[in-house]
C-alpha positions as CSV (number, residue, x, y, z in Angstrom):
1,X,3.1,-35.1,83.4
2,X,5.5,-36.9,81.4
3,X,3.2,-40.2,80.3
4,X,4.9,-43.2,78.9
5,X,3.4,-46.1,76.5
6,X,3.8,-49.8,76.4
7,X,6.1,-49.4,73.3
8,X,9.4,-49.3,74.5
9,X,10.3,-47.6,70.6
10,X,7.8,-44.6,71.7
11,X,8.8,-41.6,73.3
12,X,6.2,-40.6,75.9
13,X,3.5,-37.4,75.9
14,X,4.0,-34.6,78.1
15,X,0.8,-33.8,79.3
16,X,0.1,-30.4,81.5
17,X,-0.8,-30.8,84.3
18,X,-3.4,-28.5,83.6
19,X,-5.2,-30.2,80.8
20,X,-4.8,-33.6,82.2
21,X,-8.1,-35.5,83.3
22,X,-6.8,-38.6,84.0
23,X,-4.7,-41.8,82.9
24,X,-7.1,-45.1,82.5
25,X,-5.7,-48.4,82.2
26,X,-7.0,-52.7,83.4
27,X,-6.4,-53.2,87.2
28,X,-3.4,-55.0,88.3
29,X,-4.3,-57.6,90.2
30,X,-2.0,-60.1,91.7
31,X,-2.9,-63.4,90.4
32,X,-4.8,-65.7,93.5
33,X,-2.9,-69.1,92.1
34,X,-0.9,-70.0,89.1
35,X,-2.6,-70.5,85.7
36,X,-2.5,-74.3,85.7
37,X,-4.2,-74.7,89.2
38,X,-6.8,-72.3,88.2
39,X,-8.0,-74.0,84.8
40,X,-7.5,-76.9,87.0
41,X,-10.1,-76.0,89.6
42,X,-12.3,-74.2,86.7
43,X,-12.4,-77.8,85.2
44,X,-13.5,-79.4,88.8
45,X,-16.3,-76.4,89.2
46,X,-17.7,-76.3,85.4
47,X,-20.4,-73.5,85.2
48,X,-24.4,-75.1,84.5
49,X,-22.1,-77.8,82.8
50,X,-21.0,-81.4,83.5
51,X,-17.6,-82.0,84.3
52,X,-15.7,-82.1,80.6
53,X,-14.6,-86.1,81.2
54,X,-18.3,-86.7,81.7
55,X,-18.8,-85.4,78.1
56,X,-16.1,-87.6,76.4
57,X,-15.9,-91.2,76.2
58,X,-13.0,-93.4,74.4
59,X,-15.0,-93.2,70.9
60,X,-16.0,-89.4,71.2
61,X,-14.1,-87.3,68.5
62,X,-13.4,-84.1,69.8
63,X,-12.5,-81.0,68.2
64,X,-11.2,-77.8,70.2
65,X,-11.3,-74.0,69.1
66,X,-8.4,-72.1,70.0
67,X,-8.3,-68.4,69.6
68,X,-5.3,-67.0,67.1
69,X,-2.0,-65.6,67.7
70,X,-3.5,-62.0,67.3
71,X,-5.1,-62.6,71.1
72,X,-3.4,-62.7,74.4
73,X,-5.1,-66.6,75.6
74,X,-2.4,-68.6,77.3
75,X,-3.4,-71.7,75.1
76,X,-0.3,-73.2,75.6
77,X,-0.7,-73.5,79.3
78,X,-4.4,-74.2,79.2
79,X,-4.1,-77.4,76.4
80,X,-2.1,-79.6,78.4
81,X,-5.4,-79.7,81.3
82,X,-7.7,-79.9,79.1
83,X,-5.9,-82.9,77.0
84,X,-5.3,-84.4,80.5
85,X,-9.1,-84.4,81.7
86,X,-9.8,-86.6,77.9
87,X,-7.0,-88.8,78.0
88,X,-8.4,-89.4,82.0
89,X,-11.8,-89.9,80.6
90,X,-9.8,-92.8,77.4
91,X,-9.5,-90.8,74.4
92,X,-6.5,-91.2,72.5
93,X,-4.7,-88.2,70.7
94,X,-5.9,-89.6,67.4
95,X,-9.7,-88.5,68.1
96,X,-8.7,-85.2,68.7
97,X,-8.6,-82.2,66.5
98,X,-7.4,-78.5,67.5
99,X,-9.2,-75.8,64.9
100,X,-7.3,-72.6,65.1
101,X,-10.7,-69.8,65.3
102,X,-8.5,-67.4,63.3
103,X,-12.0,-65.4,62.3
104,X,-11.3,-63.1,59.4
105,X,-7.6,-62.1,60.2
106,X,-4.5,-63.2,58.7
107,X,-3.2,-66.8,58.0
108,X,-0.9,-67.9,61.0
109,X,2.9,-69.1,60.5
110,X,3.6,-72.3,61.7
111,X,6.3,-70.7,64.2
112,X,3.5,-68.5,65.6
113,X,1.3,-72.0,65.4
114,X,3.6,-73.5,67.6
115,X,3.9,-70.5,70.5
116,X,0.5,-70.3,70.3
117,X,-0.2,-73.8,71.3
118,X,3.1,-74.9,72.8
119,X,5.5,-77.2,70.7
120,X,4.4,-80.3,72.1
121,X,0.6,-79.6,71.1
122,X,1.6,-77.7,68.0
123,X,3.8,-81.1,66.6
124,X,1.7,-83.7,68.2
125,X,-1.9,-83.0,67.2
126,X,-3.8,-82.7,64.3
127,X,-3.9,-78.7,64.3
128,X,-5.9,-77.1,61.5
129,X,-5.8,-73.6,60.5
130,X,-9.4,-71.6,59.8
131,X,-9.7,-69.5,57.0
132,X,-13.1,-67.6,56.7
133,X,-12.7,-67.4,52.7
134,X,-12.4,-71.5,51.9
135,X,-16.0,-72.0,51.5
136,X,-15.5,-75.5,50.5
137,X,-14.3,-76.2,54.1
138,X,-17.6,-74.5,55.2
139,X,-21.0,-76.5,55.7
140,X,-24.4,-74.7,56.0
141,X,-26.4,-75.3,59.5
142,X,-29.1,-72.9,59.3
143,X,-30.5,-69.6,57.6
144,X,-31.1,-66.0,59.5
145,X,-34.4,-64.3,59.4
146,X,-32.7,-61.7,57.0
147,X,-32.3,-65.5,54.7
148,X,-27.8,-65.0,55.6
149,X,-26.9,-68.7,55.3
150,X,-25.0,-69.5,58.4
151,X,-21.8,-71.6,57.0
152,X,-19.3,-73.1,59.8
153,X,-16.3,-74.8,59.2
154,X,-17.2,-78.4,58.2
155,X,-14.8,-80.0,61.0
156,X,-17.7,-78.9,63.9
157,X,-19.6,-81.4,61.6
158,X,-17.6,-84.3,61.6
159,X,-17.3,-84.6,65.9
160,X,-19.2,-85.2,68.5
161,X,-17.8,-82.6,70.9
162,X,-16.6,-79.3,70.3
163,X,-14.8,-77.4,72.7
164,X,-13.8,-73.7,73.3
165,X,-10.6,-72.1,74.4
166,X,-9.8,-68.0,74.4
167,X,-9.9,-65.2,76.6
168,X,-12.9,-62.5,77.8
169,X,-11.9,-58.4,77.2
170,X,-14.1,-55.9,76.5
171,X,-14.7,-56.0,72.2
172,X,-16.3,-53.7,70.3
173,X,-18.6,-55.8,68.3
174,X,-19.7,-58.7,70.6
175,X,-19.9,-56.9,73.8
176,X,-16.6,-59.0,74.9
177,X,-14.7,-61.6,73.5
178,X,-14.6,-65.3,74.7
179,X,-17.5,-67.9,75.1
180,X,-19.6,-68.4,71.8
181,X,-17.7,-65.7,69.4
182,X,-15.0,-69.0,69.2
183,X,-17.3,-69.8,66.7
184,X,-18.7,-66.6,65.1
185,X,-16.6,-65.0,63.9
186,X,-13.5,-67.4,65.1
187,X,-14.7,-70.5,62.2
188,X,-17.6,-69.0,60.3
189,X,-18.3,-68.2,57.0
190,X,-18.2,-64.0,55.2
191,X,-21.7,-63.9,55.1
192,X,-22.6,-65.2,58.4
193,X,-20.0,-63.2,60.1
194,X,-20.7,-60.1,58.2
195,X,-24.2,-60.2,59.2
196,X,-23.0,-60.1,63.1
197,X,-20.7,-57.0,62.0
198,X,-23.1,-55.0,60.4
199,X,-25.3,-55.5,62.7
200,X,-23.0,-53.8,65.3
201,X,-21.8,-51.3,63.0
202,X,-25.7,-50.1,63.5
203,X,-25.1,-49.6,67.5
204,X,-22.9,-46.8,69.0
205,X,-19.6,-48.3,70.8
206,X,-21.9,-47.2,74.0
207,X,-24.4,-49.9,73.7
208,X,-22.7,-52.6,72.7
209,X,-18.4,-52.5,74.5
210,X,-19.2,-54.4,77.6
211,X,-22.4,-55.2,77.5
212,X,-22.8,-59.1,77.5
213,X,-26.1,-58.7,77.1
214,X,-26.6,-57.2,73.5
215,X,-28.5,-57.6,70.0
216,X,-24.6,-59.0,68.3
217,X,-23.6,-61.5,71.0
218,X,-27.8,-62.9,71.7
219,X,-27.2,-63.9,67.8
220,X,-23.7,-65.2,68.3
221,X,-24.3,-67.8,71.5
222,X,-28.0,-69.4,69.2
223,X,-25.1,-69.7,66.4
224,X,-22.6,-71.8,68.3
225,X,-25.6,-73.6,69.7
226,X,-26.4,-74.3,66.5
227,X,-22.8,-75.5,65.9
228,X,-22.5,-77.9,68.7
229,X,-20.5,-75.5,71.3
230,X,-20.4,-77.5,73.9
231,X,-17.9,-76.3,76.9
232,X,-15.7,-73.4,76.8
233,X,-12.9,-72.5,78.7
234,X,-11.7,-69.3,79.0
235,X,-9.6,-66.6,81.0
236,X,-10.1,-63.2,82.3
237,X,-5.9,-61.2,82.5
238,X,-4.8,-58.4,84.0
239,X,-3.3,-55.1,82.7
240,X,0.1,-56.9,83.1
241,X,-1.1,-60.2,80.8
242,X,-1.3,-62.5,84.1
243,X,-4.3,-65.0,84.4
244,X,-6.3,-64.0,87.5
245,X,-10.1,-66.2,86.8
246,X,-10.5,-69.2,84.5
247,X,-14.3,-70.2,84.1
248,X,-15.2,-73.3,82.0
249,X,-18.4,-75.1,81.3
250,X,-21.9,-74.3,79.3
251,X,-20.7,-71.3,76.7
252,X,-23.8,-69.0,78.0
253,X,-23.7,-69.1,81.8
254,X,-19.6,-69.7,82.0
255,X,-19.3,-67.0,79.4
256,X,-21.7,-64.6,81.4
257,X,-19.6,-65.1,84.2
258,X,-16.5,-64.4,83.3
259,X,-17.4,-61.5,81.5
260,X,-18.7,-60.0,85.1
261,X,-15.1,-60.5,86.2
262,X,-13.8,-59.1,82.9
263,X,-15.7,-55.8,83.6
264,X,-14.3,-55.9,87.3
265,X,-10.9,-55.3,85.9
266,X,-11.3,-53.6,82.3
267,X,-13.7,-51.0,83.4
268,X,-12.7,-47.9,85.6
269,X,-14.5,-44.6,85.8
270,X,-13.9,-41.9,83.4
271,X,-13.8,-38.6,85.6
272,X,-15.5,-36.4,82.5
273,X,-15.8,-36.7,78.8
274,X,-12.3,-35.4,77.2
275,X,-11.5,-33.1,74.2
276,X,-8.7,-35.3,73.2
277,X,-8.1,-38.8,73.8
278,X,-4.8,-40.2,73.2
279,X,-4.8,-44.4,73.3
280,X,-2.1,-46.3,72.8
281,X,-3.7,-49.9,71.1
282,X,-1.8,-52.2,73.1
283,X,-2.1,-55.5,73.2
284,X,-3.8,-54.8,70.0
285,X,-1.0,-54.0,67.4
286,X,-0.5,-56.8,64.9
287,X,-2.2,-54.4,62.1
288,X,-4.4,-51.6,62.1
289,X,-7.4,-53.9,61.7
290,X,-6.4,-54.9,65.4
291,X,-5.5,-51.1,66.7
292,X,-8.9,-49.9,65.6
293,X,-9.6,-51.0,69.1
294,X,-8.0,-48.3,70.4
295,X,-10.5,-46.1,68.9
296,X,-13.0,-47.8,70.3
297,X,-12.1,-47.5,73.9
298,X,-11.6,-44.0,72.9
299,X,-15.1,-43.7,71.6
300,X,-16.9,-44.1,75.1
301,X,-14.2,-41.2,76.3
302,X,-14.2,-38.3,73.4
303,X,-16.4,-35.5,73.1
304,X,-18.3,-34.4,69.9
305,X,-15.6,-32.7,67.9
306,X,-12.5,-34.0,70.0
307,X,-9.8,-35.2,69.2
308,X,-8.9,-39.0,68.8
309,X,-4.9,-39.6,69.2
310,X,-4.0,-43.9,67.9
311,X,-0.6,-44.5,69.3
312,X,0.5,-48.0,67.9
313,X,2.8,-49.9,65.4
314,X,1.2,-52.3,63.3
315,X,4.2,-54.0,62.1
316,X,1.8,-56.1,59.5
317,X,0.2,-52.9,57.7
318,X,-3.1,-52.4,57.6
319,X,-5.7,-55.2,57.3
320,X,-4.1,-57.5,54.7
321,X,-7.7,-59.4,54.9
322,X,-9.5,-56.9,54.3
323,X,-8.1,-54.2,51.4
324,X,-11.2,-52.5,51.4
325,X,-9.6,-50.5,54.4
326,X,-6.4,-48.7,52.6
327,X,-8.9,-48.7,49.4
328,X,-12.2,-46.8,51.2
329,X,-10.5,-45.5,54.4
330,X,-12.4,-44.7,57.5
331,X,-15.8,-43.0,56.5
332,X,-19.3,-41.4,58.4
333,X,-21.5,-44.3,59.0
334,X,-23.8,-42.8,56.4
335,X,-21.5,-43.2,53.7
336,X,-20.9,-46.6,54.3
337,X,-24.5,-47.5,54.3
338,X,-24.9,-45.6,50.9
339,X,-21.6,-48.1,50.0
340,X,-23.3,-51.0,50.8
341,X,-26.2,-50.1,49.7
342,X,-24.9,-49.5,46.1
343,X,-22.7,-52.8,45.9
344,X,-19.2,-51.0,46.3
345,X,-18.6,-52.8,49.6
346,X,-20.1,-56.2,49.7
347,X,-17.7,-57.6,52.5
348,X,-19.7,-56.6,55.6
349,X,-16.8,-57.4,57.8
350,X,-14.9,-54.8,55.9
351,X,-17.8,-52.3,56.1
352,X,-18.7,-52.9,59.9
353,X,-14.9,-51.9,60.4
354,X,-14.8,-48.7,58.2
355,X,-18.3,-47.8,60.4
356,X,-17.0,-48.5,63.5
357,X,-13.8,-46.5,63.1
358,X,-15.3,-43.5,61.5
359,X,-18.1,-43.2,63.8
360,X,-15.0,-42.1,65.8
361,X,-12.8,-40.2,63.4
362,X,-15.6,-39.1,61.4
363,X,-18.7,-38.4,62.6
364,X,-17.8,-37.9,66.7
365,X,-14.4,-36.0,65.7
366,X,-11.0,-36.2,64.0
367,X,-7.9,-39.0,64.2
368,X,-4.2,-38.7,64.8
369,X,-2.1,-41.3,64.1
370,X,1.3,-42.1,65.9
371,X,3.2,-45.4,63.5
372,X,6.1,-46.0,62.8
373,X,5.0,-49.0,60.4
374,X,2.2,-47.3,58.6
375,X,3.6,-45.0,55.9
376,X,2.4,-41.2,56.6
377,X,0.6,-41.0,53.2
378,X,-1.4,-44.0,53.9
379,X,-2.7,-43.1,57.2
380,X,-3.7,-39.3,55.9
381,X,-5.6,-41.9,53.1
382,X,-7.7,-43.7,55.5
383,X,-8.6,-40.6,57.4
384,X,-6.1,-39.9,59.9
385,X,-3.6,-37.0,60.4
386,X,0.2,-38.4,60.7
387,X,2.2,-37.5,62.9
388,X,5.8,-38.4,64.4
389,X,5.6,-38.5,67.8
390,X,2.8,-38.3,70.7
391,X,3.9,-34.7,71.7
392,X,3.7,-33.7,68.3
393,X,0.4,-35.5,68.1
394,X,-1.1,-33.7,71.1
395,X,0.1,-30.2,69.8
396,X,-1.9,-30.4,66.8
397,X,-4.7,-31.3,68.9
398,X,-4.9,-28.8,71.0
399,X,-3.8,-26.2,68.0
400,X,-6.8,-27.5,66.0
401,X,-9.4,-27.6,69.1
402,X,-8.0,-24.3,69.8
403,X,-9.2,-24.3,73.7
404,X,-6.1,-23.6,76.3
405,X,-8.3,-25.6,79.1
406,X,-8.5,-28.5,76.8
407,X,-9.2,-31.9,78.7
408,X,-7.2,-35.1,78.0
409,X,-7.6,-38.9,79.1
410,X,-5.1,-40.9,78.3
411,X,-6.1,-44.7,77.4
412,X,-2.8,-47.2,78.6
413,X,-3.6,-50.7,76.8
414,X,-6.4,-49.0,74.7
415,X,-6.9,-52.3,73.3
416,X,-8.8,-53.6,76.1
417,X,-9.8,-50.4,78.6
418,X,-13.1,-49.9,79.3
419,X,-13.8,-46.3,79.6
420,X,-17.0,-46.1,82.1
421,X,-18.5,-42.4,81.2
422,X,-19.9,-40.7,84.5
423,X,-23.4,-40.9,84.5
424,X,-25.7,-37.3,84.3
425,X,-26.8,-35.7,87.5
426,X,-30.7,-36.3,88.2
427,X,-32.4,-33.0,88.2
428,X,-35.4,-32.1,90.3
C-alpha cells in the first residue's frame, strides 16, 4: 500500500501488503456547530463553575493564558467571546492582560504573536510574552515536599482573575494537554517545571499518555490552584484541525471533561504490537523538541527491539531552548539518571526529554529519522539513523530486524494519536 504523510514535500511509504498491520490516525468528525457558537454555548454551560461574567466585575483585573504558536488552539476565534462576556459584565480593555503560556519553548515573533491571537487582539491589548528563564519576572507561591520552590510568572500575582485558554490532545508528560498545564509548564519557573518532567520521565509513556488521572497532572491542577486558575476554556479538534467540543469553567472538572472527549477522538485500537513503527510528527513539527511526540505515540505501539521510523521537518532545528539535546542526544533512562545524578544535566526539562525519547530509541529499540531540516550528521548524533526518504527508511528496518513477516503500524498526525494497545487474553 502506497501510504502518504501530511507533508506535502514527503514522498509516501510503500508498505506490503503483507507486513502491514494497520494505519492509525484522530477521527474525523464533522464539527456539530461553528467554533464561535460552540465557545459561545460552553460559556452559557460552564463546568462546576459560575458563569465567567459572574466572576468579573468593572474593577476586576484580569489576566488570560493563551497557549503558544507551537499548538493548534484557535485563540484567535476563541478571544473575541471571551472579551465579549467581560466587556458585558463592565471591564474595560485597560484591566486586561493576555500572558502568552509559551512553557519552555522558543520566544514568539510578533507576526506569529499576532496569528496567534488575531490582529485586533494582538495590537489592542496588553499581550505579554512568558519566558521560563526571566526569574525576575517569576514570584515564589509555595515549596514541593521534595523543598522545589514553585515560581510563577509574577503577572498571576498582580490580578484578581486568571483565565485559561488552549486545547486538550493526548501529551506525554501530563496525561493531555489543556486545563491547569496553562500554568505548569505554560508560565512557571525551571525548577518547578522540571520537577513535573522528571517526574514523568520516571513513568513509561503507558501510564501516563491519556490518562487524566496521573502522578504529573494530580501535581499540576494543586499548582494552578495555587496560582489562582480560575476558569479555563478549552477545545477538543479533529484529525483535520476543526473544533468539534469547547468546555469552559472550573480547570479540574472542565478539564476532566474534555479530556473524555479528547480520548473519544485521539484514541483508536491498535490491532497488535508492531516491529516497526513509522510516525509522521504532525502537527508537531516546529523542532525536534516538538516531534519527539511522534515517538511517543509510537512508544505505546513498538515492540521490544522494533523499530521506531520519525517522519518530520523541524524547520527550527532541534530544541534551541534546550542545547542539552544536540549536546547529550537521546540516551537509556539509566544514563540520564547517572547524568543527573552527577550534575552534568541540571535542566530537568532537558533531562525528562532525553528520557522520554530514549526510553523509545534506546532502551525499547532503535530510531530512524526522515528530515529534510535536520542535518544527517546531527540526527546520527542524538541517536537516530538518517535517512532520505520513508521507503528508504523502512528498508533499513526491515534489513536490520531481519524478519520477512515484519509487522508495521503506521501513526498519521503522530503528534497527537493515541495508540490503544489490545489488552492480553484472560487465561483459565
Amino acid at each position: 500500500m502506497r501510504i502518504p504523510f501530511s507533508y506535502p514535500d514527503v514522498p509516501p511509504v510503500e508498505v506490503p501488503d503483507a507486513n502491514l498491520t494497520a494505519i492509525l490516525s484522530p477521527r474525523e468528525v464533522d464539527p456539530p456547530r461553528p467554533i464561535e457558537a460552540l465557545v459561545e454555548d460552553a460559556l452559557d454551560h460552564p463546568i462546576a463553575s459560575e458563569p465567567l461574567e459572574r466572576l468579573v466585575s468593572p474593577s476586576t483585573r484580569i489576566l488570560i493564558l493563551v497557549d503558544d504558536i507551537t499548538r493548534q488552539t484557535p485563540a484567535a476565534a476563541i478571544l473575541p467571546k471571551v472579551l465579549g462576556r467581560m466587556q458585558s459584565a463592565g471591564v474595560e480593555r485597560n484591566h486586561l492582560k493576555i500572558l502568552i503560556a509559551a512553557g519552555t519553548h522558543s520566544h514568539m515573533s510578533a507576526e506569529e504573536i499576532e496569528k496567534k491571537l488575531g490582529p485586533d487582539v494582538a495590537r489592542n491589548t496588553h499581550v505579554v510574552l512568558h519566558h521560563w528563564k526571566e526569574q525576575d519576572r517569576l514570584r515564589e507561591i509555595g515549596i514541593m515536599p521534595d523543598k522545589t520552590p514553585i515560581r510563577v510568572n509574577r503577572m498571576l500575582g498582580e490580578v484578581d482573575v486568571v483565565i485559561g485558554i488552549g486545547q486538550i490532545v493526548p501529551h506525554r508528560v501530563m496525561g493531555f494537554t489543556g486545563g491547569s498545564s496553562i500554568v505548569q509548564p505554560g508560565v512557571s519557573g525551571p525548577e518547578i517545571t522540571g520537577h513535573t518532567h522528571w517526574l514523568s520521565a520516571l513513568y513509561p509513556g503507558t501510564a501516563i499518555m491519556g490518562h487524566v488521572d496521573n502522578p504529573v497532572r494530580k501535581e499540576v491542577e494543586e499548582i494552578a490552584r495555587m496560582a489562582g486558575l480560575r476558569f479555563i476554556v478549552n477545545v477538543v479538534m479533529d484529525g483535520k484541525g476543526r473544533v468539534i467540543h469547547v468546555v469552559a469553567g472550573n480547570p479540574v472538572e472542565a478539564h476532566h471533561r474534555g479530556a473524555e472527549l479528547s480520548r473519544a477522538i485521539y484514541a483508536v485500537p491498535l490491532p497488535e504490537i508492531a516491529d516497526v513503527v513509522i510516525a509522521e510528527s504532525y502537527p508537531a513539527d516546529y523542532d525536534l523538541w516538538q516531534a519527539a511526540k511522534g515517538v511517543y505515540a509510537a512508544e505505546l505501539a513498538v515492540r521490544k527491539g522494533g523499530a521506531v521510523i520519525l517522519v518530520t521537518r523541524c524547520d527550527h532545528g532541534v530544541a534551541e531552548e534546550h542545547p542539552e539535546v544536540e549536546q547529550f542526544g537521546y540516551r537509556r533512562v539509566a544514563s540520564v539518571q547517572k547524568m543527573v545524578d552527577q550534575k552534568k544535566v541540571t535542566d530537568l526539562v532537558a533531562a525528562a526529554h532525553l528520557a522520554h525519547v530514549g526510553r523509545v530509541i534506546r532502551d525499547i529499540g532503535f530510531g530512524i529519522m526522515v528530515s529534510d531540516f535536520i542535518p544527517p550528521g546531527v540526527q546520527e548524533h542524538v541517536g537516530f539513523k538518517p535517512a532520505r526518504t520513508p521507503d528508504e527508511a523502512l528498508q533499513r528496518a526491515l534489513a536490520r530486524l531481519g524478519k520477512r513477516g515484519a509487522k508495521v503500524v503506521v501513526l498519521r498526525h503522530g503528534g497527537d494519536v493515541l495508540p490503544e494497545r489490545p489488552r492480553p487474553h484472560k487465561t483459565r
